[in-house]
FIGUFI-696602 format. One record per residue (C-alpha): residue number from 1; residue in three letters; x, y, z. Coordinates in Angstrom, 2 decimals. Layout:
FIGUFI-696602
R:NUM:ALA:X:Y:Z
...
//
This chain:
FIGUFI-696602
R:1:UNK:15.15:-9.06:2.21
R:2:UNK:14.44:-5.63:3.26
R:3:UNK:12.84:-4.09:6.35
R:4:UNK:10.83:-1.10:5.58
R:5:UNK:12.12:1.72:8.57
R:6:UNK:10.17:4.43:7.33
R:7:UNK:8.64:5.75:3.81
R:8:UNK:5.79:4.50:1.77
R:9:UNK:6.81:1.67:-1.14
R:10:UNK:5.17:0.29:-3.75
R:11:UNK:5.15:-3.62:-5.07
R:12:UNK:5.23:-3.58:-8.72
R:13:UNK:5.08:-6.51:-11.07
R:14:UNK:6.56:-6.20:-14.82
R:15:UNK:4.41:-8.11:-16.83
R:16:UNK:5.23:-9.82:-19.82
R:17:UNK:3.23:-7.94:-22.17
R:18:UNK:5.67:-5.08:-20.63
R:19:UNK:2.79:-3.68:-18.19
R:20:UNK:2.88:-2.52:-15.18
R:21:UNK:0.47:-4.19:-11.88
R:22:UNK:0.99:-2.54:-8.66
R:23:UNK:0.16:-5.11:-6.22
R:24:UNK:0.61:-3.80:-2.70
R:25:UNK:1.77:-0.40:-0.79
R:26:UNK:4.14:-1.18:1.99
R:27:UNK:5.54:1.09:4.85
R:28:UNK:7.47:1.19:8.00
R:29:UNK:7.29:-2.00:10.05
R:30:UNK:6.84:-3.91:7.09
R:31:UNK:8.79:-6.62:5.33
R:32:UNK:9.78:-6.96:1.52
R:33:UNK:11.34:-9.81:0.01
R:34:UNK:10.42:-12.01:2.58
R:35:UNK:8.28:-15.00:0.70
R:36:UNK:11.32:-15.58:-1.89
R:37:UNK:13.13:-16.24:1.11
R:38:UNK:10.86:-18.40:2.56
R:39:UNK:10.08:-19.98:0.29
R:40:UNK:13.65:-19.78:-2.04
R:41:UNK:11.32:-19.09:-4.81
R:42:UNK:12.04:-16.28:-6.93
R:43:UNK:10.84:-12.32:-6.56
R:44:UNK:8.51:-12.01:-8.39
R:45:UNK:7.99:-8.13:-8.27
R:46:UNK:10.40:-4.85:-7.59
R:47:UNK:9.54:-2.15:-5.57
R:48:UNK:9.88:1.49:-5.89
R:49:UNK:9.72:4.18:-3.54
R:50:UNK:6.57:6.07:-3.00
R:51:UNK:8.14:8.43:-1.30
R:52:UNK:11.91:8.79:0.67
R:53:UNK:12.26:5.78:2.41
R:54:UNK:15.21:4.49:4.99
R:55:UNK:15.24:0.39:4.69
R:56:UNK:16.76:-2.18:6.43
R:57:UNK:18.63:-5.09:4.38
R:58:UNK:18.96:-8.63:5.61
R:59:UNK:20.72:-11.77:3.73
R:60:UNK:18.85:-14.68:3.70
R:61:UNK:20.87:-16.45:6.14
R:62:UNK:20.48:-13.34:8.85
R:63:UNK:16.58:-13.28:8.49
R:64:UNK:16.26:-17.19:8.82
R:65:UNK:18.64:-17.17:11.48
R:66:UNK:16.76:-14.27:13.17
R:67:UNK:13.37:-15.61:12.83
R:68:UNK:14.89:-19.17:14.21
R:69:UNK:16.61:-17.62:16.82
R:70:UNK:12.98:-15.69:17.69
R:71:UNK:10.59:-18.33:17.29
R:72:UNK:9.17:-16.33:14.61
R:73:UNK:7.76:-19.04:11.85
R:74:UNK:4.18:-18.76:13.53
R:75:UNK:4.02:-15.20:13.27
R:76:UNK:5.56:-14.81:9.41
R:77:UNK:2.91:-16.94:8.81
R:78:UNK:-0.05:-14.75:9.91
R:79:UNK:1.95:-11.72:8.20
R:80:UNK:1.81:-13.69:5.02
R:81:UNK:-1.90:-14.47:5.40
R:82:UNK:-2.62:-10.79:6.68
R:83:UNK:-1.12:-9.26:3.17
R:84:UNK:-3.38:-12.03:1.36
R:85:UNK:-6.22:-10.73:2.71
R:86:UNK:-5.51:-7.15:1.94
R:87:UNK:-4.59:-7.57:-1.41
R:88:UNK:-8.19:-9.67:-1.48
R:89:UNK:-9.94:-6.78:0.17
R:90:UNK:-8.62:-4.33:-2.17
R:91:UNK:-9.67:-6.69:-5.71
R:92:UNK:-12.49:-8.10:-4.21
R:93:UNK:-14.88:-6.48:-5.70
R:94:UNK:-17.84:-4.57:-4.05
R:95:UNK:-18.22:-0.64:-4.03
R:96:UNK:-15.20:1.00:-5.53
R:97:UNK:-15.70:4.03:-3.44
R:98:UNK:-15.57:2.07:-0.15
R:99:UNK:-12.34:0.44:-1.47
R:100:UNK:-10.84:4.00:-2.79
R:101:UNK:-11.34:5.53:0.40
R:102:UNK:-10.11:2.51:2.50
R:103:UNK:-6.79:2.50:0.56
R:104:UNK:-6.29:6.25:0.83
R:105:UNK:-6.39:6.20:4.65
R:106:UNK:-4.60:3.42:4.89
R:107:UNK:-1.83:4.96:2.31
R:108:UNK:-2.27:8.21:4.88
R:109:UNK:-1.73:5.89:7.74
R:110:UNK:1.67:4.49:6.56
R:111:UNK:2.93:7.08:5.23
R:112:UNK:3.13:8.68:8.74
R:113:UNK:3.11:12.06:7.00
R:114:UNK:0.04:12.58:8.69
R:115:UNK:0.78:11.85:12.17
R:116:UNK:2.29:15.35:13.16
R:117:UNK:0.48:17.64:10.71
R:118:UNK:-2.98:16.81:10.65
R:119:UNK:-3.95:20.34:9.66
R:120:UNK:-1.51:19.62:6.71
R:121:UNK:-2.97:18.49:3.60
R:122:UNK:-1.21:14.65:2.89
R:123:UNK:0.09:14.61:-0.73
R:124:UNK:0.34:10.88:-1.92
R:125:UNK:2.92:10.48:-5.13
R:126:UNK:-0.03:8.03:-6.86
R:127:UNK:-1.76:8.51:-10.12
R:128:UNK:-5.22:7.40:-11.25
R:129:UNK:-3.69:4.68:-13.39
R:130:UNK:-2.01:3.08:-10.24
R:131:UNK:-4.83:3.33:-8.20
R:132:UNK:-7.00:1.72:-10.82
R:133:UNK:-4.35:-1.14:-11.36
R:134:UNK:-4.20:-1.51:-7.70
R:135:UNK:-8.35:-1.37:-7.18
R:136:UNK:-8.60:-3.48:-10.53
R:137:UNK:-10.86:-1.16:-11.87
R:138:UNK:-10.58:1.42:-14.83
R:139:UNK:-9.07:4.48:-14.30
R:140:UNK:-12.31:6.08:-15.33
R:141:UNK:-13.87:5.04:-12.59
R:142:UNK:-11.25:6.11:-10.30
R:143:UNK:-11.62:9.24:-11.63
R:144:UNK:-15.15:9.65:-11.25
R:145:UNK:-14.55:7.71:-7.42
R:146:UNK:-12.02:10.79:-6.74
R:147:UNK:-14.56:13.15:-7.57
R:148:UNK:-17.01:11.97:-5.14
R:149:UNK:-14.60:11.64:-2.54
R:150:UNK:-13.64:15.56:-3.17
R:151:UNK:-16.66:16.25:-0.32
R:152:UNK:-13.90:14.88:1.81
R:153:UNK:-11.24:17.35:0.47
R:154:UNK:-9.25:14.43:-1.63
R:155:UNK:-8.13:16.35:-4.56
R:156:UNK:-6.77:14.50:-7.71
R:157:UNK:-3.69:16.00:-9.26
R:158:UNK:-1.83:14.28:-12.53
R:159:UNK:0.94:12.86:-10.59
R:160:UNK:-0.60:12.78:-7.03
R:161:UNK:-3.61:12.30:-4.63
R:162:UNK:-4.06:15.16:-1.95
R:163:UNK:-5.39:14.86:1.03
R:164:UNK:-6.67:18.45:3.21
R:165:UNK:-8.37:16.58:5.41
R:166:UNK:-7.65:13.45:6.37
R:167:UNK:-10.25:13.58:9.56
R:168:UNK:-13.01:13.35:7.01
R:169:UNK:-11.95:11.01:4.81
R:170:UNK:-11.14:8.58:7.65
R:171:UNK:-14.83:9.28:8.70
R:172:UNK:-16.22:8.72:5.28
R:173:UNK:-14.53:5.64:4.68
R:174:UNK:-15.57:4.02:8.12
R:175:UNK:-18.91:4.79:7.36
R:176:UNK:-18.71:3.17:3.91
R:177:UNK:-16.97:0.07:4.67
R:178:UNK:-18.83:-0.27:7.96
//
């Protein structure tokens, strides 16, 4: 199991038609590998680094022992629940704008790029077909999502998504999923 320190990761599944999904974005704070071990189910899914990240790795035997040791069942729990509901959020359906914007802060957020340099613009190592997997929408209408969201200074790139002004965005998207 791995403890995310600090970086931004990404939960890919391989599919067997060879496809890629990406099904969550994780960062520091966060925990990886932690249902298989609950659970002693298989993973399911691999990540990859969004960008350089410094992880924490725990046997199954520490982490149970840990979370024993800490009372911590309860709470693992909720976490587990709390990613559900994201992951819901961001397929749910509804206005693909609202749901574009919300994941871009939140990417922003983790990434803690943004933290010390908010007159520095964010650069997120995401492409439209990623965010479109992740959204479950096409990557046309990311694309046309990104463009709309460029009144907030979010420029698409081919590899990445950058953000000049976080501020704004944050705005927009509070207003929109309000």
């Amino acid at each position: 199991m791995l403890a995310v320190l600090s970086g931004v990761a990404k939960v890919v599944r391989h599919e067997r038609d060879g496809g890629l999904t990406l099904l969550a974005f994780r960062g520091p704070g966060e925990l990886l590998g932690e249902v298989a071990v609950l659970d002693d189910g298989v993973r399911l899914a691999n990540v990859e680094a969004l960008s350089s990240c410094v992880v924490a790795v725990l046997s199954k035997t520490e982490f149970l022992g840990f979370a024993a040791r800490h009372d911590l069942f309860p709470v693992l729990v909720r976490y587990a629940l709390t990613r559900l509901r994201e992951s819901d959020q961001a397929r749910g359906g509804g206005d693909v704008l609202a749901r574009l914007a919300a994941v871009l802060v939140r990417l922003a957020d983790i990434s803690g790029q943004a933290a010390g340099r908010p007159d520095q613009p964010l650069e997120l190592a995401l492409t439209r077909h990623e965010l479109a997997q992740y959204l479950q929408t096409s990557r046309n209408t990311i694309t046309s999502k990104l463009a709309e969201l460029e009144c907030c200074r979010v420029e698409a790139r081919r590899t990445r998504i950058v953000i000049h002004d976080l501020a704004v965005l944050r705005q927009v998207a509070a207003s929109l999923n309000g």
